[in-house]
C-alpha positions as CSV (number, residue, x, y, z in Angstrom):
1,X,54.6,13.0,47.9
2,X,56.0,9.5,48.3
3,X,55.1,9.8,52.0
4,X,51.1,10.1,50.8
5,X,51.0,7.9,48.3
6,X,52.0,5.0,50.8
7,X,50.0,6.0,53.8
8,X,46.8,6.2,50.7
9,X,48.0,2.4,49.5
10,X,48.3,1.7,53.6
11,X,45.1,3.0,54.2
12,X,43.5,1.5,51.2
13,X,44.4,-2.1,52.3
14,X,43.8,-1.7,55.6
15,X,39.6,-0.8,54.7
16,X,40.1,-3.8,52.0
17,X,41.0,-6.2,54.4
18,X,38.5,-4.9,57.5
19,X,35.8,-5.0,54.5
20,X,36.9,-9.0,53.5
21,X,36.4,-9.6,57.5
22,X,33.4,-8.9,57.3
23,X,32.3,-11.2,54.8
24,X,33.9,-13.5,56.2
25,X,31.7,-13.5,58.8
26,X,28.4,-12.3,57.3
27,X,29.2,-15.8,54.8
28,X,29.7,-18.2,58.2
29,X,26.6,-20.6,58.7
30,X,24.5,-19.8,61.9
31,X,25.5,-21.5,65.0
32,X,23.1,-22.5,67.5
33,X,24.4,-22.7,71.4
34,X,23.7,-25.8,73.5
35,X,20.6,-24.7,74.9
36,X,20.5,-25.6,78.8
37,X,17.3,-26.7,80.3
38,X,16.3,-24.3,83.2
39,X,15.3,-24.8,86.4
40,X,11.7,-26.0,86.5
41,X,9.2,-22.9,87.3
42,X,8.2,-22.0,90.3
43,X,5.2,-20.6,91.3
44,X,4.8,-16.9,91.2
45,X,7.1,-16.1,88.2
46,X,4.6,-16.5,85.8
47,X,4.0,-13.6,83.7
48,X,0.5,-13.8,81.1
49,X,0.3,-12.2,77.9
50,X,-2.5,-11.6,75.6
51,X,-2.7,-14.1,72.2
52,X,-6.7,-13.6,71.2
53,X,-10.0,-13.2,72.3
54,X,-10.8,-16.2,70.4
55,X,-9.2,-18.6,72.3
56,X,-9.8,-19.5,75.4
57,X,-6.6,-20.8,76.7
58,X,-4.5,-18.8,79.0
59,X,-0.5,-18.0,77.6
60,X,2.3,-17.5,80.7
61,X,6.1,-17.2,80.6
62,X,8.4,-17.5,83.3
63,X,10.4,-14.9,84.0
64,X,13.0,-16.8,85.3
65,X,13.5,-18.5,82.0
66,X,13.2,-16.1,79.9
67,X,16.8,-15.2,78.4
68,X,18.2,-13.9,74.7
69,X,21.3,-15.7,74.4
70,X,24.3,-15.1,72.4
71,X,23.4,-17.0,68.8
72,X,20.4,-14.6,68.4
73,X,18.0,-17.2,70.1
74,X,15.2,-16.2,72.9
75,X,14.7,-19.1,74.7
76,X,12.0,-19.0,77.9
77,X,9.4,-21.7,79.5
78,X,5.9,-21.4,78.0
79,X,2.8,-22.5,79.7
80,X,-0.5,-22.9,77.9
81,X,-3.7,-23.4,80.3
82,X,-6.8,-24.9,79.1
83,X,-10.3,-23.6,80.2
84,X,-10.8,-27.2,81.4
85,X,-7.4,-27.1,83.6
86,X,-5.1,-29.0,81.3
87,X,-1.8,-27.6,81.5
88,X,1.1,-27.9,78.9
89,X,4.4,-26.6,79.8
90,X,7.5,-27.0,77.2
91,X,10.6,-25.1,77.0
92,X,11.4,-23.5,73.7
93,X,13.3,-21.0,71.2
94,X,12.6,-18.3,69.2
95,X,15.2,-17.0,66.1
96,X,13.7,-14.0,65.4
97,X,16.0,-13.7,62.2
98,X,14.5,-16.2,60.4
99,X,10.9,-15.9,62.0
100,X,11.0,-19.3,63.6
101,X,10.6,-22.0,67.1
102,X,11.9,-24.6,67.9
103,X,10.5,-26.5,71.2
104,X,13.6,-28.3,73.6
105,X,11.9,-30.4,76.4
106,X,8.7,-30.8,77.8
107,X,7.5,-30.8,81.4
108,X,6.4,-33.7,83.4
109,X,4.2,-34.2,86.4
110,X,7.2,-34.6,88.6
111,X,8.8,-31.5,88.1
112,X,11.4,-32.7,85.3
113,X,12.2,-32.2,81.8
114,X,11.4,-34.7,78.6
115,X,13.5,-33.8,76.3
116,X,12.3,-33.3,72.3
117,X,13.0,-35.5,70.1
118,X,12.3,-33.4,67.5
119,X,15.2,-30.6,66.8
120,X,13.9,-29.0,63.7
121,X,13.3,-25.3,63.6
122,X,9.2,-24.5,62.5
123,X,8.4,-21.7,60.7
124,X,5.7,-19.3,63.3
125,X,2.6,-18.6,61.5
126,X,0.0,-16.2,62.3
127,X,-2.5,-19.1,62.7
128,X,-5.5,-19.4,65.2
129,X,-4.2,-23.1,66.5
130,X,-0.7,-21.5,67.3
131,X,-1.3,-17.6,67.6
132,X,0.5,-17.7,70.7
133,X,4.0,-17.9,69.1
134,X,2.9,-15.2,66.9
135,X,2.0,-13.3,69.3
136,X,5.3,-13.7,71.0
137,X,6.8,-12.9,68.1
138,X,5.3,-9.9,67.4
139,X,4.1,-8.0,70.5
140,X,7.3,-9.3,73.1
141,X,10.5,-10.9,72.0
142,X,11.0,-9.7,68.0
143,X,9.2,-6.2,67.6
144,X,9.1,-4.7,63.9
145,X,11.2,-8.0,63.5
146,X,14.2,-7.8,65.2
147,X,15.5,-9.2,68.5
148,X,15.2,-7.4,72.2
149,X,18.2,-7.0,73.4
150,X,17.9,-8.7,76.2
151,X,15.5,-10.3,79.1
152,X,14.9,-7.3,81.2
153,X,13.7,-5.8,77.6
154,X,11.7,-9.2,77.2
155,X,9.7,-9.2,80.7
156,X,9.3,-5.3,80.5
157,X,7.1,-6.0,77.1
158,X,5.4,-8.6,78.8
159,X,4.9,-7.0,82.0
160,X,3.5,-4.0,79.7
161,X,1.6,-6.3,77.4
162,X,3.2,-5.0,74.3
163,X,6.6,-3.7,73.1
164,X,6.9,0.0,73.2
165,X,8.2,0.0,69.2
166,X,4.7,-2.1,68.9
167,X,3.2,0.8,70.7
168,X,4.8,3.6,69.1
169,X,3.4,2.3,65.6
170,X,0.2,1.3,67.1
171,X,-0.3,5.0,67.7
């Protein structure tokens, strides 16, 4: 009887003490990685995706940028393409926990980063001006809200033009 009674106290601290761990690390403030500036793109590893049918820009990501790193963060090379020609390439971030972006360098003529100056993290709004991070948001890198696992899941949403759990409720 003894024997039970200090295997249940045993047992009872041990679940106490896994359950304060995790606390402990639900109540620890986010940390965001060093984010590494990737190579610049090359041609052919462009992939488009669909924003609107109101806007006529044209939306790319290169797969060879395109990563979901350790502090929850999907960070890839974005190109936006005017009718006219203009072409504005930036590499940025996406928390899909807190529905946000946050843009790291820009790309110059010569094939090298600028980086931001701004670091802030921007709230992604369904507007018409910046549908595109929505759209990422939505349709590739955060279905129903929550984070791909990784790239391959990434470019296989893009390469399909939609998630499949965007799909499956779709239908």
């Amino acid at each position: 009887m003894k024997l039970r009674g200090l295997f249940g106290m045993l047992l009872a601290l041990s679940l106490l003490s896994a359950w304060a761990g995790e606390d402990d690390a639900e109540s620890r403030p986010w940390q965001e990685r060093e984010a590494v500036l990737p190579e610049f793109p090359r041609p052919g590893d462009w992939l488009p995706f669909a924003v609107s049918a109101a806007s006529s820009n044209r939306f790319f990501v290169d797969a060879r940028s395109l990563r979901v790193d350790d502090d929850g963060v999907v960070r890839y090379v974005l190109l936006v393409e005017t009718a006219e020609g203009a072409r504005n390439l930036t590499f940025e971030g996406m928390r899909c926990e807190t529905r946000e972006r946050r843009l790291y360098a820009s790309g110059r003529g010569d094939a090298s980063w600028s980086p931001s100056r701004n670091r802030a993290w921007q709230p992604i709004r369904d507007a018409v001006a910046n549908r595109h991070y929505a759209a990422l948001f939505s349709e590739y890198f955060c279905p129903v809200g929550v984070i791909v696992r990784d790239a391959a899941e990434a470019l296989l949403a893009l390469r399909q033009g939609v998630h499949p759990l965007n799909e499956r409720i779709g239908n």
